[in-house]
Structures are given as structure tokens and as C-alpha cells.
C-alpha positions as CSV (number, residue, x, y, z in Angstrom):
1,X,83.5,-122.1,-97.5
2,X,86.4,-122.5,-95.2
3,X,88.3,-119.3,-94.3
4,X,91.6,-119.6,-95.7
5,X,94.3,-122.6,-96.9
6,X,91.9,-124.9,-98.9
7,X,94.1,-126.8,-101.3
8,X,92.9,-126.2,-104.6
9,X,92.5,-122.2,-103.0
10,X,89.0,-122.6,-103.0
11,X,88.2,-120.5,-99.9
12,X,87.3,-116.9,-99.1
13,X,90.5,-115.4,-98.9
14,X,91.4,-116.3,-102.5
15,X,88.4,-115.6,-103.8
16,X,88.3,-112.3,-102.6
17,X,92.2,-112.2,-104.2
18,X,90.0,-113.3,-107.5
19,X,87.0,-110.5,-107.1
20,X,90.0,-107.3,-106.1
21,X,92.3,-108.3,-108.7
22,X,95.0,-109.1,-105.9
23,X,97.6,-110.9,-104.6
24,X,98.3,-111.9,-101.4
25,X,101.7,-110.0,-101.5
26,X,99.6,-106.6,-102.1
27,X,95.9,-107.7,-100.5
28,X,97.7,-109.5,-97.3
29,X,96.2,-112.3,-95.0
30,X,96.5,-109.9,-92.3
31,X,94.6,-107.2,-93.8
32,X,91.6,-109.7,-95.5
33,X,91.3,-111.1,-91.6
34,X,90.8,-107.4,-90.2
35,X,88.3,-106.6,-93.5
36,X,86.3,-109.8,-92.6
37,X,85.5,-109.2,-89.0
38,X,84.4,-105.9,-90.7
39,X,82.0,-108.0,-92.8
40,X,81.1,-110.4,-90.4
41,X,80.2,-107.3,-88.3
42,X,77.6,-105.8,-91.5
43,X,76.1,-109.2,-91.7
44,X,75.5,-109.5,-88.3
45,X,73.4,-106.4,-88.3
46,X,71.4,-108.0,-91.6
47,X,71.0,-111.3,-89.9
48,X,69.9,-109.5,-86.0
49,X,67.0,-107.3,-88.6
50,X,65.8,-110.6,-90.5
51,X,65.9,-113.3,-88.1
52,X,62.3,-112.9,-87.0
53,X,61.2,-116.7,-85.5
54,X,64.2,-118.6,-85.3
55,X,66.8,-116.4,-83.2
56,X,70.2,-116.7,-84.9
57,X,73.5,-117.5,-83.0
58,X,77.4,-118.1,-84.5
59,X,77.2,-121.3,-85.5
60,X,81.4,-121.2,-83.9
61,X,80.2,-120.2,-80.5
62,X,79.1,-123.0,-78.0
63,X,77.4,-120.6,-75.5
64,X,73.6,-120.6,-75.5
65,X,71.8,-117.4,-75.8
66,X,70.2,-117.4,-72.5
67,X,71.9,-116.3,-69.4
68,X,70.7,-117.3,-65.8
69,X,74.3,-116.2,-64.1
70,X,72.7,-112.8,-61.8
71,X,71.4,-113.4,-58.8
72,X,69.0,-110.8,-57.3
73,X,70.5,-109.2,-54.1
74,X,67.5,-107.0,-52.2
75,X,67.7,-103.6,-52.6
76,X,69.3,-103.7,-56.1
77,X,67.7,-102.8,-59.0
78,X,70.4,-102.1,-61.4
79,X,72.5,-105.5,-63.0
80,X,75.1,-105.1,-65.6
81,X,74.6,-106.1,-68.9
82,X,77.5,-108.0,-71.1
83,X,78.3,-105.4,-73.6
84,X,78.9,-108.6,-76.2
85,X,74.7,-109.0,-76.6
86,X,73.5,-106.7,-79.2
87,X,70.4,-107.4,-78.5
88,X,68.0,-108.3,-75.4
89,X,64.8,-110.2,-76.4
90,X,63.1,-111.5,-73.2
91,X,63.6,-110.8,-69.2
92,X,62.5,-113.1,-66.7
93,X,62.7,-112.6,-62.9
94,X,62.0,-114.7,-60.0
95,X,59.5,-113.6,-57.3
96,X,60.0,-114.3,-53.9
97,X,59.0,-117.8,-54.0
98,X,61.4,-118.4,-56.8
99,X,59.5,-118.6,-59.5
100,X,60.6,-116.8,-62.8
101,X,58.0,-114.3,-64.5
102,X,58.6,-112.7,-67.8
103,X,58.9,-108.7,-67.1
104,X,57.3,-106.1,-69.6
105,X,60.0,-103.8,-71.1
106,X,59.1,-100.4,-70.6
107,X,61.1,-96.6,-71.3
108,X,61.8,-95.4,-68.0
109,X,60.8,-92.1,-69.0
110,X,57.0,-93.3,-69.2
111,X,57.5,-94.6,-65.3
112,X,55.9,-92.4,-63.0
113,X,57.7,-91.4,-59.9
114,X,55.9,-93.8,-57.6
115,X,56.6,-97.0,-60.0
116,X,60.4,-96.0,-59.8
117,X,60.6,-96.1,-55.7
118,X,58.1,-99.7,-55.7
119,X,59.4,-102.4,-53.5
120,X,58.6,-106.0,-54.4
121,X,58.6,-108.7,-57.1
122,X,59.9,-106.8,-60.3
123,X,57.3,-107.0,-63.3
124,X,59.1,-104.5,-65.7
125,X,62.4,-103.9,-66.5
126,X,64.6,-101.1,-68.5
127,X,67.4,-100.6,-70.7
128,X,70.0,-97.7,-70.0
129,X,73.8,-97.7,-71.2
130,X,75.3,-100.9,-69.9
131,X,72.8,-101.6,-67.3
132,X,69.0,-103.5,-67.2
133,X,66.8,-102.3,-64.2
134,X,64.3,-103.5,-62.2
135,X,60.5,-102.7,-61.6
136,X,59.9,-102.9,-58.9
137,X,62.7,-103.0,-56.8
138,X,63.5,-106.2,-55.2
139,X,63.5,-106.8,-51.6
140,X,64.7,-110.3,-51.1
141,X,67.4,-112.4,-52.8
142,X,67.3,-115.0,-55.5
143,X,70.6,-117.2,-56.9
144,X,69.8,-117.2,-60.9
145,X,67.5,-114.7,-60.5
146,X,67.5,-113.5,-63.7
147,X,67.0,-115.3,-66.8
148,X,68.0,-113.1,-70.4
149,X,67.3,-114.1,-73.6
150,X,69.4,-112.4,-75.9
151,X,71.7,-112.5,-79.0
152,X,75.3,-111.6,-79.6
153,X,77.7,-110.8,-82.8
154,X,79.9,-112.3,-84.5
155,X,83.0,-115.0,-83.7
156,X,85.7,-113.4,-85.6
157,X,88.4,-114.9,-87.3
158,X,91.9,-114.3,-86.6
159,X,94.8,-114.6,-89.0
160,X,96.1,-118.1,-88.5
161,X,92.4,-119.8,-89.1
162,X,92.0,-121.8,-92.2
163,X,89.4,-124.4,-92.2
164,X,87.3,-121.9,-90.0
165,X,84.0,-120.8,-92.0
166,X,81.6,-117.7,-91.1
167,X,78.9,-119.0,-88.2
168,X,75.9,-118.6,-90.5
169,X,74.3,-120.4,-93.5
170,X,76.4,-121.3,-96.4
171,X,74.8,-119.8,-99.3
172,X,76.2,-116.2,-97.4
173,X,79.8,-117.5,-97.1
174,X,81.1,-115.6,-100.1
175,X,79.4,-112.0,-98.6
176,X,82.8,-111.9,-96.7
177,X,85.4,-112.5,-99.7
178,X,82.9,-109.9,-101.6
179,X,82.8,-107.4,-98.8
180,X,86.7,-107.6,-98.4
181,X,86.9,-107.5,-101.9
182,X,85.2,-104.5,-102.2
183,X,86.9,-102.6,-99.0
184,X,90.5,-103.4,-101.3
185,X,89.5,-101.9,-104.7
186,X,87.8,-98.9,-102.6
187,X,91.2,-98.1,-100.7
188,X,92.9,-98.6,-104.2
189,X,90.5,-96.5,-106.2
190,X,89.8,-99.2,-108.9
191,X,87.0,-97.8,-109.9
192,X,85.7,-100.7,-113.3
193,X,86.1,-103.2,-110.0
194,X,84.3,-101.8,-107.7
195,X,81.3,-100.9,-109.7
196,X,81.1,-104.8,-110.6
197,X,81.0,-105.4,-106.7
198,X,78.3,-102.9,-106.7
199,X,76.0,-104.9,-108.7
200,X,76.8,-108.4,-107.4
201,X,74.4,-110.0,-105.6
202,X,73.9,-113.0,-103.4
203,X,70.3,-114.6,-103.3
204,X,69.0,-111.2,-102.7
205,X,71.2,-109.6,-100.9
206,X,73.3,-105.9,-102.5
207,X,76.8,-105.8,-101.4
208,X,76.9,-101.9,-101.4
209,X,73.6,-100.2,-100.1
């Protein structure tokens, strides 16, 4: 279902004007577009904990979700992540020779202090803050050294989209006209309407947990 604009107003702006028992003079365009990208944030996170086998990606984003753009420089163990990827599902690494070798994830806390000063072809990595690090420490350079797997949010909408639609599968459109829906008559404290947006469901899934 397309964002906003469809002629006959079937699309999730009006319908969320339907569920809140609005108009779009008191529920604005502006203020649906901001509750969306909160939505499209929450279903994110439910997509990123169900997604087991096939790895979802925003269906409006072009990028793949593998990233081969570092380079390993010698000496440097520590690479910056994107802060846009939410989550991190396989590291690979090339060796000397240039050939790319998946790396166990470890805590760097279980590292002893002799893993941590290693020199040579990395065969773990770690995870702190914005940074992945190597193990062991590399001490020659490779262009594309590093090859991520990962997978990022959402593409959020902005105000002037209409024929836009939410990046996943469209039995879940309407979870962002409920969840906007719902942030409208909480603000409002209508009380009979939000306890009907308690209840609703969508093929399984509660709008209020």
C-alpha cells in the first residue's frame, strides 16, 4: 500500500486517519511521516529477530548487504564500522596471498594477552562501539580486504512521498498506518480507540506488546 496520495485515499496515511478517528487538519502529513519512520524503526527490529535464512533488506534501497570497500593497511587492526548496519553477520579477511577467509567472532574479553599482540593473517575478529577489530593483527596490505555481510534499517519516508510503500512484504503494510494510528490516540488520550488498536492484529503480529 502506497504511502500517501492514492486516489480513491486508499493508502496508509488515510487509513491511519480512519483507525485515530482523524483528519489530516488535526493528525498532519507531517506528523504521520515522523510517526512512520517510528514504525518502520519497530518493525525493523521484528523483521532483524525473525529473518532467520533469508537475510532481509529494504526493498527501496539498491545497495547490497555486503561490503568489500576497507582495505587492510599493515599494522592496523581497528576499521570503522557504518553506524547504519544494525547488524554484522559474517567477516571475511584476506591473507597475505589475497585470499578471503571467514573470521570466528569472538568477545575480546575471552582473548588472552598474547592473541591480542599476534601478528599475521587475522582469523577472529571483535565488535567494540563503532569499530570491528582484527585477530591477529595484520602485517601486510590488501585493497578489499575485508568483506562484511551485514544488514541495515529502514529507508524512511519523508513528507512529500506518495506512491512510496514500506520496503518489506505487503501483508505488513498496514502495521505503519496502525502504529501511527496508535501513537495519535495515545498523545490524545482516546482511550475506547486505543484499546481497539491494542487488540488488532496482523497475521500474527500485536500492535502493542
Amino acid at each position: 500500500m502506497q504511502f500517501n496520495g492514492e486516489t480513491n485515499e486508499l493508502d496508509l496515511y488515510h487509513d491511519a486517519l480512519y483507525w485515530a478517528g482523524a483528519n489530516s487538519g488535526n493528525y498532519t502529513i507531517e506528523e504521520f511521516t515522523r510517526n512512520s519512520n517510528f514504525a518502520l524503526d519497530r518493525i525493523t527490529m521484528l523483521i532483524l529477530r525473525s529473518d532467520t535464512t533469508w537475510k532481509w533488506r529494504d526493498d527501496n534501497l539498491s545497495s547490497e548487504l555486503i561490503d568489500v570497500t576497507t582495505a587492510i593497511v599493515s599494522g592496523t587492526a581497528k576499521y570503522a564500522i557504518t553506524t547504519t548496519w544494525l547488524k554484522i553477520r559474517r567477516v571475511r579477511a584476506k591473507d597475505s596471498n589475497g585470499i578471503l577467509t571467514t573470521l570466528k567472532k569472538v568477545q575480546r574479553e575471552d582473548l588472552t594477552d598474547s592473541e591480542l599482540l599476534e601478528s599475521g593473517a587475522p582469523t577472529k575478529y571483535y565488535l567494540l562501539g563503532g569499530f570491528l577489530y582484527l585477530v591477529s593483527n595484520p602485517d601486510y596490505n590488501a585493497s578489499a580486504g575485508i568483506e562484511i555481510q551485514f544488514q541495515q534499517g529502514a529507508d524512511f519516508f519523508v513528507v512529500g512521498d506518495t506512491t512510496k510503500e514500506p520496503g518489506f512484504a505487503s501483508p505488513f503494510h498496514r502495521l505503519i498506518s496502525l502504529y501511527g494510528a496508535l501513537d495519535y490516540v495515545d498523545v490524545n488520550t482516546i482511550q475506547r480507540r486505543g484499546a481497539v488498536l491494542d487488540v488488532h492484529q496482523i497475521t500474527g503480529v500485536v500492535i502493542r506488546e
